[in-house]
C-alpha positions in Angstrom: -3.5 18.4 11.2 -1.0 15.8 10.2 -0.3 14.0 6.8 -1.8 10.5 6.3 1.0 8.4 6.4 1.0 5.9 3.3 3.7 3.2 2.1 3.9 2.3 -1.3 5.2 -1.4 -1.8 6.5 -1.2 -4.9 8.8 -3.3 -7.0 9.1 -0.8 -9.9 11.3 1.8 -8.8 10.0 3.8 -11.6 6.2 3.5 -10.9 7.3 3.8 -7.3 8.8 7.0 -7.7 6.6 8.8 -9.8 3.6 7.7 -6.8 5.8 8.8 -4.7 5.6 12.3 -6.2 2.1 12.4 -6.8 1.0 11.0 -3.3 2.9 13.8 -1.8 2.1 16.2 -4.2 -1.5 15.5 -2.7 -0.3 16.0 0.7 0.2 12.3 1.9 3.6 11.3 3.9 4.6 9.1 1.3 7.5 6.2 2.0 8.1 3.9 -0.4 9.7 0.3 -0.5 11.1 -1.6 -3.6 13.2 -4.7 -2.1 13.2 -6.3 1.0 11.7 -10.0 2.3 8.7 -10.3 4.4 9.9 -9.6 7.5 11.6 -6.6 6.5 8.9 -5.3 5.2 6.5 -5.9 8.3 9.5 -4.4 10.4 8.9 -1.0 8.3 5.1 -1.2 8.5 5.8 -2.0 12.4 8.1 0.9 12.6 6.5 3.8 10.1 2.7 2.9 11.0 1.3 3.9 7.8 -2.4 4.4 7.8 -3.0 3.2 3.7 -0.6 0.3 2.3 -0.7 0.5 -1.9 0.9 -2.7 -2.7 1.7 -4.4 -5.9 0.3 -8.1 -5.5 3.2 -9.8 -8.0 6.7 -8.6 -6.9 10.3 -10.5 -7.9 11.1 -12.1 -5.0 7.7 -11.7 -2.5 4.1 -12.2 -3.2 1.8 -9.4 -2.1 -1.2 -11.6 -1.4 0.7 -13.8 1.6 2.0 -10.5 2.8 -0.9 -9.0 3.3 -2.2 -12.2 5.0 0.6 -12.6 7.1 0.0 -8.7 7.6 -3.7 -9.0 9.1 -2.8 -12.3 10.9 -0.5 -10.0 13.3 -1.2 -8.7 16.4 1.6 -6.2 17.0 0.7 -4.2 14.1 -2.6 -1.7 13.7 -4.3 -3.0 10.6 -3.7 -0.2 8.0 -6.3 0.1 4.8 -4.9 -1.8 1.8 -5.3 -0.9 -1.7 -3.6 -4.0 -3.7 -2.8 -3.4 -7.5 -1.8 -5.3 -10.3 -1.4 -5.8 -14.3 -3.8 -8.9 -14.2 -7.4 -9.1 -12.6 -6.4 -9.8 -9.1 -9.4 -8.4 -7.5 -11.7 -11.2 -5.5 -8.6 -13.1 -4.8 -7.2 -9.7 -3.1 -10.0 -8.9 -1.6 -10.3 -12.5 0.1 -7.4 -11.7 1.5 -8.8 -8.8 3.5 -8.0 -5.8 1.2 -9.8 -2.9 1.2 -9.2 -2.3 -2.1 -8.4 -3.7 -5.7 -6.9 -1.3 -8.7 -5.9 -2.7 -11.7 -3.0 -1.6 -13.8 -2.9 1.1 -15.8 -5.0 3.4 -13.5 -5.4 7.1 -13.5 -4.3 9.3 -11.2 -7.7 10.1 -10.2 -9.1 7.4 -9.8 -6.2 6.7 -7.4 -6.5 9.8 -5.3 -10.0 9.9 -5.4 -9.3 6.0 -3.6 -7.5 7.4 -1.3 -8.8 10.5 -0.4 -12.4 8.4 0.7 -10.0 5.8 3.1 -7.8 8.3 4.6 -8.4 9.5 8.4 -5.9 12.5 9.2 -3.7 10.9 12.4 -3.5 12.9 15.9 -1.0 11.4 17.3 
């Protein structure tokens, strides 16, 4: 059986790269992305086909709420699951938006594998 896929959108390369370690330390194929503009971004998603997106809703230069709209709105791309985080109570407005799932800043481990673990579907191809 194959990994589940996962990107982590992530604008704090520190955060980003201690996910990184636990998400494969629980046996997802973790890639991670810090930087990049909206279309970059959808070119990875196009390109990887992750089957969960974590994404921070308030990153420097990209907002994670239109990029997840502009995500859903596209037909060339698979809708993945979405678990949006963020310092601030972001929750109804991510949801809205079509995410599957809202965490708020500091969360524990746990709770974010446990998350993960009940939205995950092994891929076959």
């Amino acid at each position: 059986m194959k990994k589940t896929k996962l990107l982590l959108i992530e604008d704090d390369k520190t955060m980003s790269m201690l996910l990184k370690t636990l998400l494969d330390f629980e046996g997802f194929e973790t890639t991670t992305c810090s930087e990049g503009n909206m279309e970059e971004i959808i070119s990875i998603i196009r390109d990887q086909k992750p089957r969960i997106i974590i994404m921070d809703v308030f990153m420097n230069d990209l907002n994670g709420i239109e990029l997840l709209t502009s995500i859903k709105s596209r037909k060339d791309i698979l809708s993945p699951v979405f678990l949006m985080t963020s310092g601030m109570d972001m929750r109804k407005e991510c949801l809205d938006a079509g995410a599957d799932g809202f965490m708020i800043k500091p969360y524990l481990p746990d709770e974010l594998i446990d998350w993960l673990h009940s939205h995950s579907i092994a891929e076959n191809d």
